[in-house]
N, CA, C and O atoms as CSV, one atom per row, in Angstrom:
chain,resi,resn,atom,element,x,y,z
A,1,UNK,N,N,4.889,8.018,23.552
A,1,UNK,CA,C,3.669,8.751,23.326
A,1,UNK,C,C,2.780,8.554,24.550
A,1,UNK,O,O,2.385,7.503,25.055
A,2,UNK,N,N,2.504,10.155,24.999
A,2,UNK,CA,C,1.335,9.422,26.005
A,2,UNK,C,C,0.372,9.299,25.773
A,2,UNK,O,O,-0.023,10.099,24.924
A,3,UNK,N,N,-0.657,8.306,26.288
A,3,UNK,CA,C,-2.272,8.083,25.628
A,3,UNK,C,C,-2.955,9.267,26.003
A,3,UNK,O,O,-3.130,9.782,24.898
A,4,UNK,N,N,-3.490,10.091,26.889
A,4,UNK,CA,C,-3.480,11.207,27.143
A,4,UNK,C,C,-3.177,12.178,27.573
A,4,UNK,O,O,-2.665,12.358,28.678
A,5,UNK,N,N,-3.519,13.195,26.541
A,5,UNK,CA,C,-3.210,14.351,26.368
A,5,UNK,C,C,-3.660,15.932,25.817
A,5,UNK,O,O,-4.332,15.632,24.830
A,6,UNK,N,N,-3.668,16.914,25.866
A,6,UNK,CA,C,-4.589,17.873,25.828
A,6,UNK,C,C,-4.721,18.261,24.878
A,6,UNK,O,O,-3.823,19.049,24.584
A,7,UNK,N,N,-5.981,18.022,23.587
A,7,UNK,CA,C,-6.513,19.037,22.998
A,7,UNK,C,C,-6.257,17.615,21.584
A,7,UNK,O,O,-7.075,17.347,20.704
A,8,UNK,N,N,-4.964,16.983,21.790
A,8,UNK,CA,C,-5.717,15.221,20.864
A,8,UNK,C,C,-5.034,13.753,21.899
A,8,UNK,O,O,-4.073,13.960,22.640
A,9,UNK,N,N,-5.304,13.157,21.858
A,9,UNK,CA,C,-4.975,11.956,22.847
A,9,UNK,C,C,-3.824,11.278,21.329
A,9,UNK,O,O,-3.718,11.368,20.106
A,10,UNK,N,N,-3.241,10.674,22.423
A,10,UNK,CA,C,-1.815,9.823,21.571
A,10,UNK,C,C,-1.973,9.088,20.913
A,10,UNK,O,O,-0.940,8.873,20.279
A,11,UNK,N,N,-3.127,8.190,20.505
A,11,UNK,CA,C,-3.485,7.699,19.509
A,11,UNK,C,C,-3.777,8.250,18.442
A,11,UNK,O,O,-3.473,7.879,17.308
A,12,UNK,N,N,-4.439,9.248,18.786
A,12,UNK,CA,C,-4.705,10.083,17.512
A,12,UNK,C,C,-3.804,10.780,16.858
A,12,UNK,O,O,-4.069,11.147,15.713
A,13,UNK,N,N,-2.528,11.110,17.470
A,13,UNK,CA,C,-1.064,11.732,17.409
A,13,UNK,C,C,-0.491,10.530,16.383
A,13,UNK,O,O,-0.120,10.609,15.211
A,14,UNK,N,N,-0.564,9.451,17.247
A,14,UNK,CA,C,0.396,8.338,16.328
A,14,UNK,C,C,-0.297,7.987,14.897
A,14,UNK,O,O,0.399,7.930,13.884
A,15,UNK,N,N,-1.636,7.764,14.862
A,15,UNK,CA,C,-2.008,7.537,13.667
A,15,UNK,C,C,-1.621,8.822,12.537
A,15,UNK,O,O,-1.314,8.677,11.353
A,16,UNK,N,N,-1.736,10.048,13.277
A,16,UNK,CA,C,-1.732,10.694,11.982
A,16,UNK,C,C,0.141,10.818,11.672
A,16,UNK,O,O,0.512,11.356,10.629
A,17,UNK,N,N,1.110,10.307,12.612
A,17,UNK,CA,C,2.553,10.432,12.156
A,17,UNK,C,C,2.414,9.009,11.600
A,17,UNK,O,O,3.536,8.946,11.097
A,18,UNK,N,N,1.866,7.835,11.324
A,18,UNK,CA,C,1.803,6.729,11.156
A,18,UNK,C,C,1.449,6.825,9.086
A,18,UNK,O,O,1.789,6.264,8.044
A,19,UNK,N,N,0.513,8.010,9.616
A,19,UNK,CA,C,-0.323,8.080,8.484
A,19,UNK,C,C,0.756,9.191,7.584
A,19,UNK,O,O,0.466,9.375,6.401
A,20,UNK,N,N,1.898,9.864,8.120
A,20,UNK,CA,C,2.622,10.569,7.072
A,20,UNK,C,C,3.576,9.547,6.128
A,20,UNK,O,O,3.925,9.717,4.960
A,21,UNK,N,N,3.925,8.241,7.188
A,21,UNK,CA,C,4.860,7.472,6.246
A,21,UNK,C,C,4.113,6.378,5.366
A,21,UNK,O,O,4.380,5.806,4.309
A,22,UNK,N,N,2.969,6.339,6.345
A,22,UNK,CA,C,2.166,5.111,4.886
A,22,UNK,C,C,2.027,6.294,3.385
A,22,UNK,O,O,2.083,5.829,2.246
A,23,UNK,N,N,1.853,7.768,3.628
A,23,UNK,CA,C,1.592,8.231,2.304
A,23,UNK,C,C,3.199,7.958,1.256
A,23,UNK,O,O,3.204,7.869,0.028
A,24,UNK,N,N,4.203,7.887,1.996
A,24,UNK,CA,C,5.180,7.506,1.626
A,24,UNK,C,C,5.767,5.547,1.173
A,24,UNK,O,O,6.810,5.081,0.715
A,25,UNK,N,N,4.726,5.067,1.522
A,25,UNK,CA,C,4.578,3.742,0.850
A,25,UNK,C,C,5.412,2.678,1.589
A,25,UNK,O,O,5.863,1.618,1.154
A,26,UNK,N,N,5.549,3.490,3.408
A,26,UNK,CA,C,5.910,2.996,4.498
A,26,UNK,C,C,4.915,2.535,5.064
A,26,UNK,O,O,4.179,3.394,5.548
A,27,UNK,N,N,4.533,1.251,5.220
A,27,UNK,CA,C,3.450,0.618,5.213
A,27,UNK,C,C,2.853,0.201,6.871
A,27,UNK,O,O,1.691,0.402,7.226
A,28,UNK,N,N,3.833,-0.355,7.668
A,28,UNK,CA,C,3.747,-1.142,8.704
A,28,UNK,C,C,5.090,-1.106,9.337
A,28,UNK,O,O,6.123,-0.725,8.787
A,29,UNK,N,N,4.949,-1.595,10.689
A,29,UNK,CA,C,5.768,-1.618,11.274
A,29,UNK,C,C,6.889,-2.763,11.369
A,29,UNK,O,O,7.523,-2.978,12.402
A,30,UNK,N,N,7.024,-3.324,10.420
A,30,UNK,CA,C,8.115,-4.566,9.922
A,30,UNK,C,C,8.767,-3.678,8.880
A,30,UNK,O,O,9.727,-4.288,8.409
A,31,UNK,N,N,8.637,-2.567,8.373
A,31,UNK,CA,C,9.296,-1.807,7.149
A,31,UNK,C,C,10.402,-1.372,8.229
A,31,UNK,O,O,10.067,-1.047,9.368
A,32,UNK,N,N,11.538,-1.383,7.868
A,32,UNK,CA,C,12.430,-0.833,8.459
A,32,UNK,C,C,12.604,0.321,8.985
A,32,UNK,O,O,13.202,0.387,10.059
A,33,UNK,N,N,12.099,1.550,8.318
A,33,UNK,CA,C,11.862,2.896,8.215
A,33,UNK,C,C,10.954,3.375,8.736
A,33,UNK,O,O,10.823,4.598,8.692
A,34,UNK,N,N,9.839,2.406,9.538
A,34,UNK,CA,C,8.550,2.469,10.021
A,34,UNK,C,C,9.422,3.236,11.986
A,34,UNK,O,O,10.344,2.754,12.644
A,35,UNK,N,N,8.471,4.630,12.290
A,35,UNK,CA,C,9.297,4.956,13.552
A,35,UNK,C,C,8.577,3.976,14.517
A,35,UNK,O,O,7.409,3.588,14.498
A,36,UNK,N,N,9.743,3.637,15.493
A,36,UNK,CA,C,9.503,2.926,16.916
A,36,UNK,C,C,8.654,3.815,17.939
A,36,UNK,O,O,9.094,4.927,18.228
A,37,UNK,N,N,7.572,3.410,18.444
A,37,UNK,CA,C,6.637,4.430,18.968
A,37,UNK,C,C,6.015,3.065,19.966
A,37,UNK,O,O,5.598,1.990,19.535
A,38,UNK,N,N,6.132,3.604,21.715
A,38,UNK,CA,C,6.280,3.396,22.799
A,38,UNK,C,C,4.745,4.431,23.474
A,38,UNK,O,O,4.626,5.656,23.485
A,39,UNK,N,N,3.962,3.582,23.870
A,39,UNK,CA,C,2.772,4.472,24.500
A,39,UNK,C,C,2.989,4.204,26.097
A,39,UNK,O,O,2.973,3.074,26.586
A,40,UNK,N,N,3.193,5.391,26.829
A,40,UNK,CA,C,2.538,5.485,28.270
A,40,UNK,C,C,1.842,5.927,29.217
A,40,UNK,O,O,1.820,7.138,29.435
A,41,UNK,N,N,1.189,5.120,29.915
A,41,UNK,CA,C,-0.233,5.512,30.134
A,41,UNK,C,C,-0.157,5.283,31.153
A,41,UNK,O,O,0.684,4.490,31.577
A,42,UNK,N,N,-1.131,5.986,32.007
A,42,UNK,CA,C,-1.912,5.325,33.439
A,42,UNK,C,C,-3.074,4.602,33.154
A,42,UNK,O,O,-3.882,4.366,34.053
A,43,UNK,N,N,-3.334,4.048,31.468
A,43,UNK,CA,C,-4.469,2.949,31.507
A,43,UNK,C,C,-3.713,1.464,31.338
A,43,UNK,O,O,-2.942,1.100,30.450
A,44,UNK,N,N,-4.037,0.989,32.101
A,44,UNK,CA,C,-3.767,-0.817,32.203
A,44,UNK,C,C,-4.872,-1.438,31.694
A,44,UNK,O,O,-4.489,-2.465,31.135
A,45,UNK,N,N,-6.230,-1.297,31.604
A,45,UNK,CA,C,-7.227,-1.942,31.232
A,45,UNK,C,C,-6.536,-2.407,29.015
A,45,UNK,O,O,-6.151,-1.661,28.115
A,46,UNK,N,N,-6.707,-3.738,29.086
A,46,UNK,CA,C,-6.524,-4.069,28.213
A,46,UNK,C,C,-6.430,-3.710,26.753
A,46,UNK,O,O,-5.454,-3.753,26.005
A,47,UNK,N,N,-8.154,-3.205,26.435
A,47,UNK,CA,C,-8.474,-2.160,25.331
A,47,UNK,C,C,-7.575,-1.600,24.916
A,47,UNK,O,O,-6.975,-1.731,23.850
A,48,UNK,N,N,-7.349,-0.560,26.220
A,48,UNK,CA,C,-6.423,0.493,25.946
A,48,UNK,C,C,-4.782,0.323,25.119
A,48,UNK,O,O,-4.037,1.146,24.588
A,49,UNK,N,N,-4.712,-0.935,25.299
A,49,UNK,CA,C,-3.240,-1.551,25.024
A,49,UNK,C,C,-3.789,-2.065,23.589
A,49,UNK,O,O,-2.907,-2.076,22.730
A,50,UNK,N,N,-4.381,-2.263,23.389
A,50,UNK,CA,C,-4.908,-3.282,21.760
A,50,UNK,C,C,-5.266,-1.988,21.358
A,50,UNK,O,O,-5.732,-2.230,20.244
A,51,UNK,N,N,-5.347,-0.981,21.487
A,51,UNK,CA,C,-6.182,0.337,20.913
A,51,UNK,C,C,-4.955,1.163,19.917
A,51,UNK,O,O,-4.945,1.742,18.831
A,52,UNK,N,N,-3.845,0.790,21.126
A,52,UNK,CA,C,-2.652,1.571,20.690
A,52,UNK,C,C,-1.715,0.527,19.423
A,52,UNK,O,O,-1.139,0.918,18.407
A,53,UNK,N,N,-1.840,-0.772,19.925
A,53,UNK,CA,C,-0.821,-1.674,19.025
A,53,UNK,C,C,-1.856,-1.784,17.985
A,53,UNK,O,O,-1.309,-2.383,17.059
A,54,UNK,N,N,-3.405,-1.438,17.574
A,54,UNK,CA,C,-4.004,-1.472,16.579
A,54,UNK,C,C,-3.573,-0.711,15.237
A,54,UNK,O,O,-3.589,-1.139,14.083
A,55,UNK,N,N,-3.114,0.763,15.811
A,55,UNK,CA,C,-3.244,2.035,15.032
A,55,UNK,C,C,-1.139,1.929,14.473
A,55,UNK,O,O,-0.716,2.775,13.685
A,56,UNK,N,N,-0.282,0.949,14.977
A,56,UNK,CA,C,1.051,0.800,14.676
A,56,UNK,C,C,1.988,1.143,16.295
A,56,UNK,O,O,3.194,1.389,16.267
A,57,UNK,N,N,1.365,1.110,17.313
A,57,UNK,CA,C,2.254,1.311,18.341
A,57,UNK,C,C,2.974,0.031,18.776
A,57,UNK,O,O,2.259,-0.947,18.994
A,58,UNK,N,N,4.603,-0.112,18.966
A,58,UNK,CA,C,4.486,-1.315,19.024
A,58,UNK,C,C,5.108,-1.467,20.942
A,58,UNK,O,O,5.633,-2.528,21.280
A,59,UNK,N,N,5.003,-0.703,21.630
A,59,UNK,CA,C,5.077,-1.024,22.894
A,59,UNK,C,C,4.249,-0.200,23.860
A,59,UNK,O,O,3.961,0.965,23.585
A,60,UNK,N,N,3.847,-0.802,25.027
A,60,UNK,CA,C,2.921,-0.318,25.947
A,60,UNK,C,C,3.172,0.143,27.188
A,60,UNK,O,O,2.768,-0.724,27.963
A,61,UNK,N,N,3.699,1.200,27.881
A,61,UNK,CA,C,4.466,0.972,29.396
A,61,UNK,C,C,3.511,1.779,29.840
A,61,UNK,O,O,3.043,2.799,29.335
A,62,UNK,N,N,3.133,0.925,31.376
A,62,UNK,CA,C,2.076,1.124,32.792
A,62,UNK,C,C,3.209,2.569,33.116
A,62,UNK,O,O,4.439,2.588,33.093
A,63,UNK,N,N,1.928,4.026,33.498
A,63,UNK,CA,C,2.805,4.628,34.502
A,63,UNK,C,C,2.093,4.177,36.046
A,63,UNK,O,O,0.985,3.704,36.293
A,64,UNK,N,N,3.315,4.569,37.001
A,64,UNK,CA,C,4.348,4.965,36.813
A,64,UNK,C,C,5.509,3.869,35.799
A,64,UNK,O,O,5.605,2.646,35.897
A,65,UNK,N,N,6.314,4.825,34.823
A,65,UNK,CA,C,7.376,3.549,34.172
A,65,UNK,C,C,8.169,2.791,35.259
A,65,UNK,O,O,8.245,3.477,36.279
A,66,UNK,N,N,8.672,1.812,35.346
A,66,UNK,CA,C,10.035,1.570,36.100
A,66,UNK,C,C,10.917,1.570,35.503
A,66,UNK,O,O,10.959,1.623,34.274
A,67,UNK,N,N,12.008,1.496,36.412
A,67,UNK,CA,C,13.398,2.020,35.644
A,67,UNK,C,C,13.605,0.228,35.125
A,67,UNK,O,O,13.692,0.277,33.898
A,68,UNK,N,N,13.657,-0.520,35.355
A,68,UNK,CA,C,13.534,-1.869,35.546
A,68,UNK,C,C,13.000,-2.337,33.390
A,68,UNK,O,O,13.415,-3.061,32.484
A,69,UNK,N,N,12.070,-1.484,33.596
A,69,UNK,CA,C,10.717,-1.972,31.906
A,69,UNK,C,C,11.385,-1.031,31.060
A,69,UNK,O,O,11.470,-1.291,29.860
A,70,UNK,N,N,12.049,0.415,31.685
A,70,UNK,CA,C,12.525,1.857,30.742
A,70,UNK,C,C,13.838,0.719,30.258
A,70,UNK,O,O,13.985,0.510,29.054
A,71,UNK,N,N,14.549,0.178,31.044
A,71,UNK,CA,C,16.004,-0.031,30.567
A,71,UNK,C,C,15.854,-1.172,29.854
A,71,UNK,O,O,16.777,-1.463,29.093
A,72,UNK,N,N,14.788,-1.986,29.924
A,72,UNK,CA,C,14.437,-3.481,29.298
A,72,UNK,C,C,14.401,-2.729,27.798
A,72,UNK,O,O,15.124,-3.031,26.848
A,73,UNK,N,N,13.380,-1.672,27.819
A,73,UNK,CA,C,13.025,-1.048,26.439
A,73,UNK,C,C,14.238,-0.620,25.430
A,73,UNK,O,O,14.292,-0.871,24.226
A,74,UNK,N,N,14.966,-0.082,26.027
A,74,UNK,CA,C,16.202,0.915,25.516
A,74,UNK,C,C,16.818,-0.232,25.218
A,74,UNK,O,O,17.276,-0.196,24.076
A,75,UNK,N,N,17.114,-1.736,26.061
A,75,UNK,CA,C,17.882,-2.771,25.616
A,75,UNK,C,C,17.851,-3.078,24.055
A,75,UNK,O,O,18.671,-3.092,23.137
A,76,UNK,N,N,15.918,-3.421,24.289
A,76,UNK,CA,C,15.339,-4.118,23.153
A,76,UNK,C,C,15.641,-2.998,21.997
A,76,UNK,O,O,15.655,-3.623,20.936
A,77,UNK,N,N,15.816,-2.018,21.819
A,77,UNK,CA,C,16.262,-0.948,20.793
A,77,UNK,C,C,17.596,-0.388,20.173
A,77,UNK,O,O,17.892,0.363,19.243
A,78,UNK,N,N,18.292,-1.151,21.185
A,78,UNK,CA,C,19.776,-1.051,20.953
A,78,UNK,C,C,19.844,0.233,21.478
A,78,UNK,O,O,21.044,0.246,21.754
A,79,UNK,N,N,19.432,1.307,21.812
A,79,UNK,CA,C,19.900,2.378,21.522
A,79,UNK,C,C,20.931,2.961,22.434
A,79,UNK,O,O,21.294,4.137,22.414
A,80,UNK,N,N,21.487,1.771,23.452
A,80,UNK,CA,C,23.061,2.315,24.339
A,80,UNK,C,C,23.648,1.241,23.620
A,80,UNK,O,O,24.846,0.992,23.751
């Protein structure tokens, strides 16, 4: 997700897909079923990172990404 973006910023994106599975009694992001959601930004200032893991984001990547943090991510997810 990127933090911004035109016409709603990515926080506001994630809360309200955050907010379709809590109506489903998908609570948090330890529920299994809870989606994996990755914010990237050109903000580094701190806030910005506690702003996103506040609302259920559970990772933060600085742009530009590196390929170095992209492949660390994909590790941590299993998903190759």
């Amino acid at each position: 997700m990127d933090y911004s973006m035109p016409d709603k910023d990515g926080i506001e994106t994630a809360t309200e897909i955050f907010g379709t599975f809590k109506q489903f009694g998908i609570e948090s992001p330890e529920h299994e079923d809870w989606p994996y959601m990755c914010c990237l930004s050109a903000y580094t200032d701190q806030s910005f990172v506690e702003r996103a893991k506040s609302v259920g984001i559970q990772n933060y990547l600085f742009k530009p990404a590196q390929i170095p943090a992209l492949l660390n991510l994909i590790n941590q997810l299993k998903l190759v």
